[in-house]
N, C-alpha and C positions, 0 to 999 in steps of 0.2 A: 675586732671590728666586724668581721664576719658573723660572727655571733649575736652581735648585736642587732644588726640588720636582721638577724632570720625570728628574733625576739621578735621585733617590730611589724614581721609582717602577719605575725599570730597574735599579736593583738587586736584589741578592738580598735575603731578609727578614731576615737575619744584617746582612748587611751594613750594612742600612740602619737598623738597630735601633742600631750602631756607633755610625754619621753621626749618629743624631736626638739619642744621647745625646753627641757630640760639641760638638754645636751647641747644645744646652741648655746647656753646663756655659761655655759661653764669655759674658763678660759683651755685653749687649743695647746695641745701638746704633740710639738713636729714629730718628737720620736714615736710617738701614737695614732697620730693621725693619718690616714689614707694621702696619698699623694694627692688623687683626683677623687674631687666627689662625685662629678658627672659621667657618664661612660663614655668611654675615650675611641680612638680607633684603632687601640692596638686588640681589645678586646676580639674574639672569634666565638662564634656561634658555632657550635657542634650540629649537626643533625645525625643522627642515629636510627639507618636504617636497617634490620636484617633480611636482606633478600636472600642472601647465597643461606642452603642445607647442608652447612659443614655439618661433617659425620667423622669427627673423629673415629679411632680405631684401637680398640681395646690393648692393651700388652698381655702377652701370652707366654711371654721369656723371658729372659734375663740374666747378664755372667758379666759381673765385673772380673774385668782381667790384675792382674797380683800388682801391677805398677799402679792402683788406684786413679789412674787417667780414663782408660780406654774402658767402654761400658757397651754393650751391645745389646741390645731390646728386638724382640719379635713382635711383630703387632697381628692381629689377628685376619686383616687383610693380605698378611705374606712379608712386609714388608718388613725387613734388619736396619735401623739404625745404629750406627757406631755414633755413642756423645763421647766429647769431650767434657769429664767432671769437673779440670781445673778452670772453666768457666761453664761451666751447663749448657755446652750449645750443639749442635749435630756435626758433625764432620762429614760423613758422607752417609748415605742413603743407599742399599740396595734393593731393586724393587722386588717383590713377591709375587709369588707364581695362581695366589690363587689363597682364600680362607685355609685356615690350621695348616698353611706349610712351613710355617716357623714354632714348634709346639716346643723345642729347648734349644738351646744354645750353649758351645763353649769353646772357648779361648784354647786353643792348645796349649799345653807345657811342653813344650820340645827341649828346652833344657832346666829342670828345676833348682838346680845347683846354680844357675846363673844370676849375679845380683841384676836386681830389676833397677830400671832408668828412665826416670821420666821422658827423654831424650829420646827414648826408644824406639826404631823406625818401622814403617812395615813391610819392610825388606827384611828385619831378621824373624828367625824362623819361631820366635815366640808367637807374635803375631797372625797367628794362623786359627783363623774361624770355621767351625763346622754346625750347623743346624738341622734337625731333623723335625718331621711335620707326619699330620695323618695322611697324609698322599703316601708315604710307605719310603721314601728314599732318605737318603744320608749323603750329605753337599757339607762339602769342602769351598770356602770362595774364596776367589782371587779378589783381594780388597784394592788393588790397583785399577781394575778392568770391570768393576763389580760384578763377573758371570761368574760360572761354574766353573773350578778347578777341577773337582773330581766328584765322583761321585757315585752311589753302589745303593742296589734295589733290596729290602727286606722281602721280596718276594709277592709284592703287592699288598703286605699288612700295615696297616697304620702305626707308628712309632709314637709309644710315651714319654720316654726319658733315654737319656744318654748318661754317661759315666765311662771317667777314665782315668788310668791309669800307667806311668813311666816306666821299664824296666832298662837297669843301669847294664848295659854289655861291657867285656872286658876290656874293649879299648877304649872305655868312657864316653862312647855316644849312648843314647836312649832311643829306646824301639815303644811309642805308641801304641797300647790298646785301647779301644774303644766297645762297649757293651750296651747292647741296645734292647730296652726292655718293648717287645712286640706285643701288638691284640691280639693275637695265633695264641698267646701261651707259652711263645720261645723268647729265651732268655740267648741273643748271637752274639757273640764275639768276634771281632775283626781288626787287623791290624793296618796302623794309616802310614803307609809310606810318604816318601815326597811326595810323589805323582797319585799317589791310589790306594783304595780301601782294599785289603785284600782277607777275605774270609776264613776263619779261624775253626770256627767249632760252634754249634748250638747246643742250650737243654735246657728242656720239657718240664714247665711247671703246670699245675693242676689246676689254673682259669687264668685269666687272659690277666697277661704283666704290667702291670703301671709305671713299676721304678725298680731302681738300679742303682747298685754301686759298688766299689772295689772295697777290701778290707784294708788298704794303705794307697795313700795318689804316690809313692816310689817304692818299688821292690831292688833288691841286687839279684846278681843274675840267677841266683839260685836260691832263692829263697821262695815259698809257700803262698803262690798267689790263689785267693778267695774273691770268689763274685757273689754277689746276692742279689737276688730279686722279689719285689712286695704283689702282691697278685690282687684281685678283686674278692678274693674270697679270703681275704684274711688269712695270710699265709706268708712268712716269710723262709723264702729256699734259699741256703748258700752251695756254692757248688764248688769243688777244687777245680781250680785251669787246668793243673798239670795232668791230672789220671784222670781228668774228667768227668766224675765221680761225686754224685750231692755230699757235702758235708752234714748238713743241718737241716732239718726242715722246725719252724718256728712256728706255734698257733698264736697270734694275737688272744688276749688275756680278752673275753666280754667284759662289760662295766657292770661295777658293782651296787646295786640296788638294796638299803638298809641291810649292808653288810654279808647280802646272798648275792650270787654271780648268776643272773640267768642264762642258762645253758642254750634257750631257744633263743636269743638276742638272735639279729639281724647282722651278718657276718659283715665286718666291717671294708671298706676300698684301704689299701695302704698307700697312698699317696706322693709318699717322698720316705728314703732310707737316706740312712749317715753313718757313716761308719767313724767314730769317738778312738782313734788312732793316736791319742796325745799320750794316754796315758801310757799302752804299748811302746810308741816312743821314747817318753819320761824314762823307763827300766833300764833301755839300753842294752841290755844282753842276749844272746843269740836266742837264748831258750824262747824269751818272750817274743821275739821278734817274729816266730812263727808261730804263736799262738795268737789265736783268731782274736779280735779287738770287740768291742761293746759294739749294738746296733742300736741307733735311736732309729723310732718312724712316727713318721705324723700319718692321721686316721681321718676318716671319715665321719668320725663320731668325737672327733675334737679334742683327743688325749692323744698325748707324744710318753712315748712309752720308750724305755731302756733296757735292753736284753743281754744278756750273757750269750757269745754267739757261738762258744762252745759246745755249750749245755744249753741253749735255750731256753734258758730261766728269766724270769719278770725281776730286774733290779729296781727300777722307779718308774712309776709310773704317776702322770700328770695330767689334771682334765683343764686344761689352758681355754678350753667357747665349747660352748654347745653347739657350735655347727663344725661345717668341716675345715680342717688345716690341709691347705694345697700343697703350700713348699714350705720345707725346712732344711737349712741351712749349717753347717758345723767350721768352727776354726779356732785351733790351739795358739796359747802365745805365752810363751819363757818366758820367766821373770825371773833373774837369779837372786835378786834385793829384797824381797819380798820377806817375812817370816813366817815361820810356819807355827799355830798356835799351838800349848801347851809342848812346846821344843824343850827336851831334855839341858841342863844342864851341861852335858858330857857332848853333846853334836859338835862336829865338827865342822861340817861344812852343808850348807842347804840349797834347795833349788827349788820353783814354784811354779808349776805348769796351770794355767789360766783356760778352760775349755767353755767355750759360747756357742749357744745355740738358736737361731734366730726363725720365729716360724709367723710365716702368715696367714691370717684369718678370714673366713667369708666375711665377716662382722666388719672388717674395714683395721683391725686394728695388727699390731706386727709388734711381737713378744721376744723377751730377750731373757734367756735363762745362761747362768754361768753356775760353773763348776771348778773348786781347785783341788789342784792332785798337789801334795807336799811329800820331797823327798831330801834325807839330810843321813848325813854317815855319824855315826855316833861309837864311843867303843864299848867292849864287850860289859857285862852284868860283873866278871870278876874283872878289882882293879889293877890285877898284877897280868890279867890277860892282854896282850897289844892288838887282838885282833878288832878289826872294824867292822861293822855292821851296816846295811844299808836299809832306812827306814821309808816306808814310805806309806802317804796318808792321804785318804782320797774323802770330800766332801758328797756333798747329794748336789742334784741341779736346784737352783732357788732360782726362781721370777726377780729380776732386778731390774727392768724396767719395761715400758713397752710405749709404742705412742699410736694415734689414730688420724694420723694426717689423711686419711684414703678414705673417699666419700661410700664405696663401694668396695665391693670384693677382693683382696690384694691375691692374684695369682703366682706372685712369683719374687721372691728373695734372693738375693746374694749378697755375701759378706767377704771382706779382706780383712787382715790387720785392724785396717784404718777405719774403712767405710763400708756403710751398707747402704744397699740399694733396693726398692721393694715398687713395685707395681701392680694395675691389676684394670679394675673393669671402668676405671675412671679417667684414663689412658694419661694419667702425669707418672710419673719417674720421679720418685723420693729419693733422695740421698742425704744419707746425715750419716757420724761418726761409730764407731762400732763402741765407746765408750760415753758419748754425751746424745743419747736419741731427742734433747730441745731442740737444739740447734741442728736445723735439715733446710733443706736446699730445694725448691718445686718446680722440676724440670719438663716445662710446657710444652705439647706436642706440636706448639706455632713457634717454638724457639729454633727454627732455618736458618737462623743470621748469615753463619757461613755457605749456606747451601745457596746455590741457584735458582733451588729447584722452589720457589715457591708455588703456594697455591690461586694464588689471586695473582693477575697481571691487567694490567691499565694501559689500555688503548688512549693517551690523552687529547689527537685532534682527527675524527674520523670524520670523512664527509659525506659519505654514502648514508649517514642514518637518515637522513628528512626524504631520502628516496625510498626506502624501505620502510619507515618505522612511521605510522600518521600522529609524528610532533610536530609543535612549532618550529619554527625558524628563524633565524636572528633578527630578522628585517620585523617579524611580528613578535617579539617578544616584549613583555611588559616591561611598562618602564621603571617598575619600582625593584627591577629583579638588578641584583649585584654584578661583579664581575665572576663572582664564582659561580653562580647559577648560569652564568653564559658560558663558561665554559665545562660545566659540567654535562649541558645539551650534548655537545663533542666526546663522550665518554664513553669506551666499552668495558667491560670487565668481563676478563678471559677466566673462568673458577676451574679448576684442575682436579679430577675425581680421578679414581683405581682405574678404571680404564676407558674412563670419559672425560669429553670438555665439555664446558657448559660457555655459551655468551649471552652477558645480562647490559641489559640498557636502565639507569635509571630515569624515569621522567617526573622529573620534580620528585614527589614522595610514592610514585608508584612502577615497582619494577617490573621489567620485562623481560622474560627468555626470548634471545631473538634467537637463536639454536642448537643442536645437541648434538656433538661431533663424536660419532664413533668412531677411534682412531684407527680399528686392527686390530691391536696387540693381543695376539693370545694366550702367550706365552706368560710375560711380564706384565706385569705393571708400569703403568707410565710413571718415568722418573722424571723429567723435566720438560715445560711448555713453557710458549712463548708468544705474543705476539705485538707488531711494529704499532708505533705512533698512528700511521695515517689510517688502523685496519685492515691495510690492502694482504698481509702475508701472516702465517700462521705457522709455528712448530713445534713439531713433539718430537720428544724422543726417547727410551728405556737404553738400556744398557745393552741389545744385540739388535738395535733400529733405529732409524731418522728418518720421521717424513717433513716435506714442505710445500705448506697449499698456498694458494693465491687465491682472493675473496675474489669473484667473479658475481656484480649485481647486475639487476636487470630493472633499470627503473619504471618500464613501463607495466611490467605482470610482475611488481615487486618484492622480486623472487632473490636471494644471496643462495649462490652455490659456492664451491670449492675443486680449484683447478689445480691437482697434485703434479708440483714442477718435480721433485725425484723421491725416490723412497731407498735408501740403504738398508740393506739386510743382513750385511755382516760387521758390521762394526757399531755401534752405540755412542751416546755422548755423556757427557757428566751436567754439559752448560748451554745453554742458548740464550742468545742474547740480539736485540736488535737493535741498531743504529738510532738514535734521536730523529734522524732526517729519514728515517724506513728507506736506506739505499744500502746496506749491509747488512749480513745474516753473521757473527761471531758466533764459532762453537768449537767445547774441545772434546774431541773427539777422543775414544780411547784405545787401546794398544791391541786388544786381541779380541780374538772371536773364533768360532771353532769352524773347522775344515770342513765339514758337512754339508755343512750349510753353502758353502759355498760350493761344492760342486754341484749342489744339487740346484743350485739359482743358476750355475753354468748349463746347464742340460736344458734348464728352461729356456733361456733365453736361447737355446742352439736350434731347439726346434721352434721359436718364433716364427713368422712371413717376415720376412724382408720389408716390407710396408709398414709393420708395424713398429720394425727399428730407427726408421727413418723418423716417423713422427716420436720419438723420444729421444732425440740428440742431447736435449737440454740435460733429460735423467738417466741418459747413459755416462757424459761427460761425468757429473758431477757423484753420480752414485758408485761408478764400476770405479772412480778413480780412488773414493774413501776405502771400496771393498776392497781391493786389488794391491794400494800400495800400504799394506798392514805393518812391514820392518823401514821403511821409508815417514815412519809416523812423523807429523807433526803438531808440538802440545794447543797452537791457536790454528785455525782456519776461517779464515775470510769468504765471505761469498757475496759477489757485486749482484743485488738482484735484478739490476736494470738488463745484463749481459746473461744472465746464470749461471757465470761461470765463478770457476775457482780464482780468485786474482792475488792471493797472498798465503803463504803460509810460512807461520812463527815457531822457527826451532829454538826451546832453549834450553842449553846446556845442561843447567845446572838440573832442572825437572826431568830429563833421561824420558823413560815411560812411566813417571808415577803419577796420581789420578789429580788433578784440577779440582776442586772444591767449589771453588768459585770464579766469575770472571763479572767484572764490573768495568764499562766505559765513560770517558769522560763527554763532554758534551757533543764535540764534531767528531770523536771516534779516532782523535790521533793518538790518545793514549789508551792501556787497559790494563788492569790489576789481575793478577793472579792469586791462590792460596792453594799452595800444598800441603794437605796436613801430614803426610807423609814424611816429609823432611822437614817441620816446623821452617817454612819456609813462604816470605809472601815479596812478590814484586810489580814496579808499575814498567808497563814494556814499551816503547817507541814501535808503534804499528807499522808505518811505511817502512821505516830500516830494519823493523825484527829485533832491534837490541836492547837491551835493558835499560832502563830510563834511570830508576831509582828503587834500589835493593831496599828494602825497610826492615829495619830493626828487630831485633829482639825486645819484647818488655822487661822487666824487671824479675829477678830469678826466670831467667830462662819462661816466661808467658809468650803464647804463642797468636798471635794475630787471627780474631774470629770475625774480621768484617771490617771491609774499606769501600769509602764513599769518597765523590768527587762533586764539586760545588765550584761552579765562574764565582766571581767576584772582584769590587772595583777596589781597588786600594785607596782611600781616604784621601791620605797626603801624598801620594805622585800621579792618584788620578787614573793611574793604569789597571788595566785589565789584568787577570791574574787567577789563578786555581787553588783551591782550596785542597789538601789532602785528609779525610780524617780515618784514621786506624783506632780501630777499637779492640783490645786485647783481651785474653780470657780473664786477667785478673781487675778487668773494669777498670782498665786505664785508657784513657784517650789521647791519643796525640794528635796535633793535627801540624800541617805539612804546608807551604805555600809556594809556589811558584810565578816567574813572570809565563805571561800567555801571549803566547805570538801564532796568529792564524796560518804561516808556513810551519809546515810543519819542519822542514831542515832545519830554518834556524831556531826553532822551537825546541830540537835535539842537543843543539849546539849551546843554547844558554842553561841544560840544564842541571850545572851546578851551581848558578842562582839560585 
C-alpha cells in the first residue's frame, strides 16, 4: 500500500485521478487494506535538525581478550573502551590523556593454561589491560577505578607496538614479559609484576622500530626465548633474551617488477610481525621447540611476506593492496578430524593444525589467508620393520576470504578462535566470525546503552531561557504551534566534547550556542556530564575529578555565569545523574586515587587565609569528605542541593569496590538501578533505606543486563498507579517488570514483593 501511494504521487494528476478511481471501484480486501485511510493522531512528525558537531573519534587499537567477550579499542582522542561482544555494547569507558595515547593495547595472559569463562570476572588476574601511546609511557589500568595502576617511561620516546610473552616458573606460576618496540631504534624489555613494570634489557636496531613480537606467547622455564623487531627501513632483527645477543638480521625482499627486483626501490615500513608458532608446536619435540618459528610481516607496500627466521630466507610471499597493510594478525587451531590429502595407506594416526592470518588494508578491506600443516604417524618403507615414522605436511597461505565493511582505512585487527575484530578511520568496530566473514556485527561508537556517560543530555523545563535567550514566551506563542513546540521552547541540550561542554538551545528550526564550558581537566578526558531538569546545576566528572556548578543568571545584562559549589580532586565518578525535581545530585563515585595528589591539595589548602576557608564550607563539606573517606567508600552518593550537603549514602554488599556502569532513577528518586559488569550483576536499590529493592536476573545462557529503564504507569483494570521495569540484556531479550507505586516510600519498600 505504501508502494502504491508513492506510485501515485509521481504521476501525473490525470493519471492518477485514473488509478484512485480504479482502485475505489475494485472490492476492499480487510487483510489488504490500510486500517485508516485519513491520517490519524497517533501519526508523529519527525523534524530532523543537526545542530550538535559530533566528531567521532578514529580507533587506533584493538585486542580482543581469548574469552571472545571482552574487546578493548583505543580511539585516537586517548580514550579505552572495554565492549561487551556478546551484545555490542560499552561496558565501561576510560578516558584518555590526550591524541595517540592509546596507539596498542593488550589483554594480559597471566595464566594461559587457564580455561577461559565467559563468567570471568575482573577481579582475576586475566583481566589485566595495558596500553601504550606516542607520549612514550606504558600504563597498566585498574579497570575497577578506571586510573593508572602502574605504570613506566620509555625514556621520553614515542611507543609503536607492544608484544608479549608467558614464562612458565617451576612452581607453576608465570612471570610476564613485555617488548616495546620505540622511535629511538630500541627494541626494551620489561617485566610486569603485580604492582609494576620493571626493566629488563634493551637492543639497538638500525632506524626507528614500528613492531614487535616474541617467537612463542609461552616458554618453559628454560627454554630459548627470541624477540624480533620490524624497523622503518626494512629490516627485520631478532635478538636472543637470554645472552642478549642478535640472532637474525632479516632484509625485507623489494618487489619484483617483470620478473627483475629493483635494487633502488624505496625501503619499505614493516608494520606489523607474527611469529607462525603452530607449526613449531604441531612437532612437539624438544629439538623443534628451540628452533626459531616462521616470521610473517605486513609492509608498507602491501605484501605480507613469510621468512624462515633461522636462515632469513623468503618462504611466501603475497602482494594482498597496493597500498599499505597496518596490522596483521596470527592464530593456530587443532583439528584432530580433519584428513590429511594424499595420506598414505599405512598412517596410523593424523592430526591437522589450521594456521590464519588476518591483515588490514588502507583500501577499507580486511583479508584472511589460512594455512594447513598435516601431521600422521605411518610405518616404516620395510613391512617387516615396526618402527614408526612421523610425517608431516605443511601447505602455502591461500586468500580464503576477505570483506570490506570499512568505509575508510582499517587500522587495526584482532583475532581469536571464534571472532575477529577490525577497525580503523571510520570509528565502527566490526566484529564477525574467524570462519564465516558474511555474517558481522557494526559496533556504533553511539552504542553507550550501558554507559552513563552519554553525550547529549536534556534539560526538559528551564525557565531562565526568555531571560537570557530573545525568544518568545508562552503567553505569545502561536496558536497553531503543538504541545510539543511548547515544550520544546523549555529545552537545553548539554553536548559532551574531550574536554569541553557545549549548551545548545533550539528555537524552532534555528539553533543556538548559548555557551562553551571549559571544565579544567588536563589531565583526562571528560568521562561523564550531567545536567538537572530546571537548568539550574551542572556536572562533570573524569575518573581522578568532580565538579558541580550552579547556573547563576542575570536577567537584566543578560549574562548566565557559573557558580562552582565543590570540585574533588582525588577521587572520580563513573555516573552522574540528577533527580526529575533538580533537588538531588546521584553519583558513584569510585574506590581509589593516588596519594599525591592528595597531599599535595593538603599543602594547598594549609597555606590558604582563613577567609578563604570560611567562604567554602559548602566545598570543603562535600569535597574533603569524597577525598578523605577513600576505604569508608560508598557504591551510591546522594547530594541534597537545596542544603549541599551529603544526606545519604548507599553501601552495597554484594558490589564491595567494583565500578558502577550505570545508574538510572525512577521518577521521584525513591528508586535507582545499578549495573555491574564486573560481576555480571544488576540491581534496583530502595534509596531511603540503602537496601536492595529487586536483584534482577540473569538472561538466558548466562546474558548479562546492558540497560534498565523505569516508566509510571496506570494499570487499566485497578486503575492504580504502578512502575514499569524494563531490562534489556545483551542477547536482545527484553523483560519487563511491574510494580504497585506508593508515594511513601516505607510502604513502597514494604509492598515490594508485589
Amino acid at each position: 500500500q505504501k508502494a502504491l501511494q508513492l506510485n501515485l504521487r509521481s504521476m501525473s494528476k490525470d493519471a492518477s485521478e485514473k488509478q484512485q478511481k480504479a482502485t475505489d471501484n475494485k472490492p476492499k480486501n480487510k487483510a489488504l487494506s490500510p486500517r485508516k485511510t485519513k491520517k490519524s493522531k497517533n501519526n508523529v512528525e519527525v523534524h530532523v535538525c543537526r545542530f550538535i558537531d559530533y566528531e567521532p573519534s578514529a580507533i587506533c587499537a584493538a585486542h580482543l581478550h581469548r574469552d571472545n567477550k571482552h574487546c578493548a579499542i583505543g580511539r585516537h582522542n586517548g580514550n579505552i573502551e572495554i565492549w561487551d561482544l556478546s551484545g555490542s555494547f560499552i561496558q565501561r569507558v576510560i578516558p584518555g590523556k590526550g591524541a595517540n595515547t592509546a596507539q596498542c593495547l593488550l589483554w594480559i595472559n597471566s595464566n594461559p593454561t587457564a580455561v577461559t569463562s565467559s563468567t570471568a570476572t575482573t577481579n582475576d588476574n586475566r583481566l589485566r589491560l595495558v596500553s601504550c601511546g606516542l607520549h612514550g609511557w606504558i600504563t597498566e589500568w585498574n579497570l575497577e577505578t578506571l586510573s593508572v595502576h602502574s605504570k613506566i617511561s620509555c625514556h621520553g620516546h614515542a611507543i609503536w607496538n607492544l608484544a608479549q610473552c608467558a614464562v612458565r616458573q617451576e612452581n607453576g606460576t608465570y612471570e610476564i614479559f613485555i617488548s616495546a618496540a620505540c622511535d629511538d631504534g630500541k627494541l626494551r624489555i620489561y617485566r610486569l609484576s603485580k604492582h609494576e613494570f620493571i626493566f629488563q634489557c634493551e637492543f639497538t636496531t638500525s632506524a626507528r622500530c614500528l613492531s614487535t613480537t616474541w617467537s612463542r606467547p609461552v616458554y618453559a622455564a628454560h627454554d630459548r626465548m627470541l624477540v624480533y623487531g620490524g624497523t622503518s627501513n626494512g629490516f627485520i632483527v631478532g635478538f636472543d633474551f637470554q645472552s642478549r645477543k642478535q640472532s637474525v638480521n632479516i632484509v625485507v625482499t623489494p618487489p619484483a617488477v617483470g620478473h627483475v627486483r629493483r635494487k633502488s626501490a624505496v625501503k619499505p615500513l614493516i608494520w606489523s610481525l607474527c611469529s607462525l608458532y603452530g607449526s613449531v608446536a604441531l612437532s612437539g619435540d624438544d629439538v623443534s621447540a628451540n628452533k626459531p618459528p616462521q616470521i610473517a610481516c605486513s609492509t608498507s607496500r602491501g605484501n605480507i611476506d613469510v621468512y624462515d627466521a633461522e636462515f632469513g630466507t623468503l618462504i611466501q610471499s603475497y602482494n594482498a593492496a597496493k597500498n599499505e597493510i597496518f596490522s596483521l594478525q596470527y592464530m593456530c587451531v587443532t583439528d584432530a578430524k580433519s584428513s590429511a590429502p594424499s595420506q598414505p595407506a599405512q598412517a596410523q594416526s593424523q592430526q591437522q593444525l589450521v594456521e590464519v592470518l588476518v591483515a588490514g588494508c588502507v583500501d577499507g578491506r580486511v583479508f584472511q589467508f589460512t594455512r594447513k600443516n598435516y601431521q600422521y604417524e605411518q610405518l616404516g618403507h620395510d613391512a617387516r620393520d615396526m618402527l614408526v615414522e612421523s610425517v608431516t605436511k605443511q601447505t602455502e597461505f591461500v586468500q580464503t576470504g576477505y570483506h570490506r565493511y570499512h568505509t575508510h582505512d582499517v587500522n587495526v585487527v584482532s583475532i581469536t578462535q571464534d571472532k575477529v575484530v577490525s577497525g580503523g578511520v571510520d570509528c565502527q568496530l566490526i566484529a564477525c566470525s574467524t570462519t564465516d566473514f558474511w555474517t558481522h556485527y557494526i559496533c556504533s561508537p553511539l552504542a553507550n546503552s550501558s554507559s552513563s556517560a552519554k553525550l547529549v543530555q536534556i534539560a526538559n523545563d528551564v525557565p531562565w531561557i526568555k531571560d537570557v535567550l530573545p525568544v518568545s514566551s508562552e503567553a505569545s506563542a502561536v496558536e497553531d504551534d503543538d504541545e510539543q513546540s511548547v515544550k520544546l521552547r523549555r529545552k537545553l541540550f548539554l553536548y559532551q566534547k574531550a574536554r569541553i561542554l557545549e549548551l545548545w538551545y533550539l528555537h524552532r528550526t534555528h539553533p543556538i550556542k548559548v555557551m562553551t564550558i571549559n571544565v579544567g581537566f588536563d589531565a583526562f578526558n571528560i568521562l561523564c556530564s550531567a545536567i538537572s531538569n530546571d537548568g539550574q546545576w551542572i556536572a562533570v566528572a573524569n575518573n581522578e575529578c568532580i565538579k558541580l556548578w550552579r547556573v547563576c543568571v542575570t536577567a537584566a545584562a543578560q549574562t548566565v555565569k557559573l557558580e562552582k559549589i565543590f570540585e574533588c580532586h582525588e577521587r572520580g565518578c563513573s555516573t552522574l545523574t540528577f533527580s526529575d525535581d533538580s533537588k538531588y545530585l546521584f553519583l558513584t563515585p569510585t574506590a581509589f586515587c593516588q596519594a599525591k595528589k592528595h597531599q599535595k591539595r593538603k599543602k594547598k589548602t594549609d597555606d590558604d587565609d582563613d577567609d578563604d576557608k570560611d567562604d567554602d564550607d559548602d566545598e570543603k563539606t562535600i569535597a574533603r569528605f569524597l577525598d578523605e573517606n577513600k576505604d569508608a567508600n560508598a557504591n551510591v552518593v546522594r547530594i541534597d542541593l537545596s542544603t549541599r550537603q551529603i544526606n545519604q549514602m548507599i553501601k552495597v554488599p554484594t558490589v564491595q569496590q567494583c565500578l558502577i556502569s550505570a545508574l538510572k532513577l525512577n521518577h521521584d528518586a525513591s528508586l535507582c538501578s545499578i549495573i555491574v559488569p564486573s560481576l555480571s550483576y544488576a540491581a534496583v536499590i530502595h534509596v531511603d533505606s540503602g537496601r536492595i529493592f529487586y536483584e534482577i536476573p540473569r538472561g538466558l545462557q548466562h546474558s548479562n543486563v546492558c540497560c534498565i529503564e523505569f516508566q509510571k504507569n496506570i494499570n487499566e483494570k485497578s486503575q492504580k498507579e504502578e512502575e514499569l521495569l524494563y531490562v534489556i540484556y545483551a542477547n536482545n531479550m527484553i523483560k519487563i517488570f511491574f510494580y504497585e507505586y506508593h508515594a511513601d516510600t516505607t510502604q513502597l519498600y514494604k509492598a515490594k514483593n508485589n
